[in-house]
N, C-alpha and C positions, 0 to 999 in steps of 0.2 A: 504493500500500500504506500510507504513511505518513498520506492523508486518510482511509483508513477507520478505523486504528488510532486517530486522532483524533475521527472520530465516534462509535466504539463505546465509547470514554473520555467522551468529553460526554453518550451515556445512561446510562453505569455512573456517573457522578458525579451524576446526577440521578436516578437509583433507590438509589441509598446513600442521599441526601438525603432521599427521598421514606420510605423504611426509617426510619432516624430520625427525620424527624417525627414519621411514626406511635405509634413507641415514646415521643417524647418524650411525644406528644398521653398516651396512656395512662399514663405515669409522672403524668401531673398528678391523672388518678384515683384511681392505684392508691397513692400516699404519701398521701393521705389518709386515703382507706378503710382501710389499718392503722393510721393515727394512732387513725381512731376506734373501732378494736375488731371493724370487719366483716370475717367472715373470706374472704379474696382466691384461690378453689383455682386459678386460670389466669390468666396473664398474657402473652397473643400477639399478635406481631403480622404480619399477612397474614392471608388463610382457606384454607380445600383441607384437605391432605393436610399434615401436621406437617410438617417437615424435618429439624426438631431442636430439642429441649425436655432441658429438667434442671429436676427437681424441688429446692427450697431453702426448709428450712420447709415449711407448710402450701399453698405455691404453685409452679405449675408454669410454668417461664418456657419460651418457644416460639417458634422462626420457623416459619412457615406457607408453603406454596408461591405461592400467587397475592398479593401486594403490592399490594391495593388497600384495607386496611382495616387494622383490628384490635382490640382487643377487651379486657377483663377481666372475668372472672368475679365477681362479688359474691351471695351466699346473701341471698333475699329479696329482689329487686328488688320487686317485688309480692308488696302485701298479703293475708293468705287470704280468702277469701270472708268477709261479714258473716254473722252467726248470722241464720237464714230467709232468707234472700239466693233469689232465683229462678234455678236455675242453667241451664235451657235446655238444648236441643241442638242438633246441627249443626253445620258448620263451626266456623263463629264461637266457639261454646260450650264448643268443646271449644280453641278455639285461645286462650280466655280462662283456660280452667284448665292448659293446657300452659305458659302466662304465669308460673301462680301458681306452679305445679311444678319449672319451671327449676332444675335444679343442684340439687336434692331431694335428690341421688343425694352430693351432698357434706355433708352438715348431719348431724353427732352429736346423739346427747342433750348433748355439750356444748355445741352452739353456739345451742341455740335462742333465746337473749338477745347473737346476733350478727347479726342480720337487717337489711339495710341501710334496708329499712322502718320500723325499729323507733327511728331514728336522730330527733332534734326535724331540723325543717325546715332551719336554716340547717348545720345540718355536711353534710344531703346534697344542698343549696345549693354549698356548697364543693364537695364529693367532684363534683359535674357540673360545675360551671365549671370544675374543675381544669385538665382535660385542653384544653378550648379557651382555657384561661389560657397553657398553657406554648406552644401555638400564634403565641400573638400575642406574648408575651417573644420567642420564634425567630423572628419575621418582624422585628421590631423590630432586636433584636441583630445581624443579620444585614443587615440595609437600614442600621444607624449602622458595621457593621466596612468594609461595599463608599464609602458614602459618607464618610464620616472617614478609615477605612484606607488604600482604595485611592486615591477620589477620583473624580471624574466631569469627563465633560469639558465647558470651558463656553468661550465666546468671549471671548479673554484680552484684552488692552489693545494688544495689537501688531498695528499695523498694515501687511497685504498688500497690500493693491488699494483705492485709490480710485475712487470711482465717479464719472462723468462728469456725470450729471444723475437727477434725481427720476426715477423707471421710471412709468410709466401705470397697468403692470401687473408683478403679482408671480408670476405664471405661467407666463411664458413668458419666453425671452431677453431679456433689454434693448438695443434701438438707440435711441441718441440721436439726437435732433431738434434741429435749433435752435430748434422750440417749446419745446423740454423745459425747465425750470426746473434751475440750475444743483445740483448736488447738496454739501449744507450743506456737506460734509468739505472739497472740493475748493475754496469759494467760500471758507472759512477757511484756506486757505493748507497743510492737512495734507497730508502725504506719507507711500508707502508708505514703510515702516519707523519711521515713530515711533509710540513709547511713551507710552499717556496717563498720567499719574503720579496727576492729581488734577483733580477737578473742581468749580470753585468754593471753592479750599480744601482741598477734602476727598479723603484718598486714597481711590482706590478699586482694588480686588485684579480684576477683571473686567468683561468689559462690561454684561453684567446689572445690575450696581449702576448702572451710569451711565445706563441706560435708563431702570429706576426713578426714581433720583434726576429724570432729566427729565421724567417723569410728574407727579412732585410737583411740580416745578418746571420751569411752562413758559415758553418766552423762551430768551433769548441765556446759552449757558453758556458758561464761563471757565473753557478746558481747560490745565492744565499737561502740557508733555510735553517727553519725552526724545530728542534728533535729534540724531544721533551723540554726540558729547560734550558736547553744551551744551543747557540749556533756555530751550524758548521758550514764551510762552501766545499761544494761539489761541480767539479770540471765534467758537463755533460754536452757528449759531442749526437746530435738527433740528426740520423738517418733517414734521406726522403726516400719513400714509398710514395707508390700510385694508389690510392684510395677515393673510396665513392662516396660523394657527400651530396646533400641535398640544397638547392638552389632556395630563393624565398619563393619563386613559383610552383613552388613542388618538384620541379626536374631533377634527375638524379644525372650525375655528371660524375668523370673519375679525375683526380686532381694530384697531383706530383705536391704532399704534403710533408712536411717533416714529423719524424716517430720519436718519442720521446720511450715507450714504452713505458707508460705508467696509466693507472684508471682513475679518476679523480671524483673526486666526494661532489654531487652538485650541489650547487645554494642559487636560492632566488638573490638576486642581486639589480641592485638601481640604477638603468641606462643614463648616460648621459644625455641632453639636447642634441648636441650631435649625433650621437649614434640612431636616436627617436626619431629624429628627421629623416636619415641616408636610410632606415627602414622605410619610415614612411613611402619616403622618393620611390624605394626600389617596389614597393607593395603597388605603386601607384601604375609602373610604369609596364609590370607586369599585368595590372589589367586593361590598362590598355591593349597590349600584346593580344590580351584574350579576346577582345572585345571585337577588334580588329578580324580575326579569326571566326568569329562564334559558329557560323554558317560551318563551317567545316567540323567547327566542336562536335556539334551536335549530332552530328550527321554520323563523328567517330562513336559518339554517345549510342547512337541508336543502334549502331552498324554490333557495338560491343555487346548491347543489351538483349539482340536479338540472336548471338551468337554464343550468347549463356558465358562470358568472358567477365570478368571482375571492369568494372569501370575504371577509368584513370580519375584518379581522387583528386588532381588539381584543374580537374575539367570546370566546365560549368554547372550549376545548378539551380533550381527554381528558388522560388519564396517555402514548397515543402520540403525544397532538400536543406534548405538553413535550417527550418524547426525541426527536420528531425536530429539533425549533426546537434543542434541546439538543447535538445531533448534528451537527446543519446548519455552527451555531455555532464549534463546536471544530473542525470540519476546514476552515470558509474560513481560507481564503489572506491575506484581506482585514482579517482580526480578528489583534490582537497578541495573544501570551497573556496577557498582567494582563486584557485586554479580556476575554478568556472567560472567566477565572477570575471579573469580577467577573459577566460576565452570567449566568452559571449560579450564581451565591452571591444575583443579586437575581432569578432564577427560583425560587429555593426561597425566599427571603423571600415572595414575591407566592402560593404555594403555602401558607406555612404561616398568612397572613394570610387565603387564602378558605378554607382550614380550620376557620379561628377564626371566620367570618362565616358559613360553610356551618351549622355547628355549633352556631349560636345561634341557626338558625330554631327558632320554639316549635312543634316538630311532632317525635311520636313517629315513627321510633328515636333521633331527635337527641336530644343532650343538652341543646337547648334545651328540645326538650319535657319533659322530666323536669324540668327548670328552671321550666316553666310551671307543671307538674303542682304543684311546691310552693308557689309564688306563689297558685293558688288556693289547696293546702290552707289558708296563712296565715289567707288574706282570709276562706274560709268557718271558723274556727276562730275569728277574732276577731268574727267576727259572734256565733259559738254563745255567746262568753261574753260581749257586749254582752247577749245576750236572755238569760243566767242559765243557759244550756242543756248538758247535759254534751257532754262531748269525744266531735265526732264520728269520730275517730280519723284516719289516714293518708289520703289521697287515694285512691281506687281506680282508677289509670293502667291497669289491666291490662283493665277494661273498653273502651277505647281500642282495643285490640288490631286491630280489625278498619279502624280509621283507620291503624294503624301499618302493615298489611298496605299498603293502598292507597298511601301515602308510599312505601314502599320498593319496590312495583311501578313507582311512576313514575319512583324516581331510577334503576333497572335500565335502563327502556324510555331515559332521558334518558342514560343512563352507555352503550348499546349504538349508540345514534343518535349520538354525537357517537365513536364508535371507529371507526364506516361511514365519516363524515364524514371523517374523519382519515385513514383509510386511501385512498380516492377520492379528494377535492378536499382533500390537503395544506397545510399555512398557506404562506404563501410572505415568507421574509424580506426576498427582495433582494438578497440579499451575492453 
């Protein structure tokens, strides 16, 4: 009873999460768009069927039943048709002028000098970055409070277990041979339980720095350490091996590492601002990577799911493969709670970060695209008045319409395939 009440806690804390980002992502629009005078009639977040809205001022603030999106309202997103303009019929034609029509139904004789069209290019430059700005503030903030706050765990300076000799291989058990080359810790005279204080001089807080540091500096290092109450220095000379280590994207790669031979005690330990950022950077840039990709993700997804193959666990996944990872999480046995508290606070960082990368594809409904949309207006606007030519007015995005249709067919069909997927062939943590 107590591991379900535990997993249903790990979804309800990642659909809060997932509820506020949303709201945050739209607050980034919608405090602009009244800085700059556009008038705002809606402000929700989910879609379906209301749940519950209160009007305040000229705007109506709302939760929506389904939690997969959200929304604000702005008068004039599109600009009206050009005078002689060809207006066509048929689908398209008519889905170009329902475009220009949107929220009609809110616009007084006073608002007609409120029209978010009507705006110079960089305020609705800002009013669309907004919302994918505060995205990436909350992934950020949120990956420096888990990494500085709570702390991550790394291989500390305390040493477990010596190791007997150099391993062959890093894949499987190690049995020593007396071919085997003596392994650097032990041939230095180190024993379980001492403390490396310093290396070459220089303190160091974990063994990551020390590996580092032996990277830069290779040859015989001059380790200070701590053995019961007295210190000794020990001359240890670490042998590179090729060993397989995992990238921030999940990638498993083999890397020409140096071997200390020794196993080290972990401790949660508190990242620097530096370190918290160059993760951050690297978490960021790998979803883009993904993002960039996802058509082919998915497709390896399915390809994998229906071939009864274990999925690749740094793939992509839906809004149910986060609750259940999220689920999974808070009810093992095996995770202390700071450990879930921090892994569900850097699940919703790594959410509000492909938010922010999702969101800046240049492809309408995204607000990249409307981002686009005004980067030409610019470019063809400085052109007109290079050639002397008068103002050829706003971009017309609404023609587009029939692009924006097809984009949002695919991210439905890619948003429905990856819920199968989730539901069928599960991510599988391990714990």
């Amino acid at each position: 009873m107590i591991d379900i009440l535990w997993y249903i806690g790990g979804i309800f804390l990642i659909l809060v999460g997932i509820g506020f980002s949303i709201g945050w992502h739209e607050l980034g629009h919608l405090l602009p768009a009244k800085r700059f005078g556009v008038k705002v009639p809606k402000y929700m977040i989910g879609f379906g069927p209301t749940l519950f809205s209160r009007k305040r001022g000229e705007t109506e603030y709302g939760i929506k039943a389904i939690p997969l999106g959200g929304y604000i309202t702005m008068i004039g997103m599109y600009p009206p048709a050009k005078p002689g303009a060809k207006v066509g019929s048929g689908f398209f034609a008519d889905s170009i002028q329902a475009a220009r029509d949107a929220h009609s139904e809110h616009v007084t004789e006073a608002d007609k000098n409120r029209m978010f069209y009507q705006l110079p290019v960089y305020k609705r430059m800002i009013i669309m970055f907004g919302g994918p700005f505060m995205n990436l503030i909350l992934g950020f903030a949120l990956t420096f409070g888990v990494l500085i706050g709570i702390g991550s765990y790394e291989r500390s300076t305390t040493i477990v277990e010596v190791s007997q000799c150099v391993p062959s291989s890093f894949t499987e058990a190690v049995e020593c041979s007396q071919a085997d080359q003596v392994g650097p810790a032990k041939q230095a005279g180190l024993l379980a339980g001492d403390v490396v204080l310093a290396v070459d001089g220089k303190p160091v807080r974990n063994f990551d720095e020390i590996t580092k540091y032996a990277i830069a500096n290779p040859g015989t290092l001059s380790f200070e350490v701590q053995r019961d109450q007295s210190k000794v220095t020990a001359s240890v000379t670490p042998v590179l091996v090729s060993r397989p280590s995992v990238t921030i994207d999940g990638k498993t790669v083999t890397e020409k590492l140096p071997f200390f031979g020794v196993v080290l005690e972990p401790v949660r330990q508190s990242q620097t601002v530096g370190e918290a950022f160059g993760y951050s950077v690297n978490v960021l840039t790998s979803t883009f990577e993904l993002i960039f990709t996802l058509p082919v993700q998915v497709v390896d997804l399915l390809s994998s799911t229906l071939s009864g193959e274990a999925r690749d666990a740094s793939g992509p996944v839906s809004i149910v493969g986060i609750g259940q990872a999220a689920g999974s999480i808070a009810s093992s046995d095996n995770v202390d709670p700071l450990d879930k508290w921090a892994t569900g606070l850097m699940m919703l960082a790594s959410l509000n970060f492909a938010l922010f990368a999702f969101n800046m594809l240049p492809l309408l409904p995204l607000d990249g695209g409307h981002l686009a949309g005004a980067v030409y207006e610019s470019i063809k606007k400085g052109f007109y008045r290079l050639r002397k030519k008068p103002n050829p007015g706003p971009a017309d995005t609404a023609l587009l319409m029939p692009l924006t249709y097809a984009v949002t067919v695919l991210l439905i069909v890619l948003s429905l395939i990856l819920l199968v997927i989730d539901f069928v062939n599960p991510l599988s943590l391990g714990l």
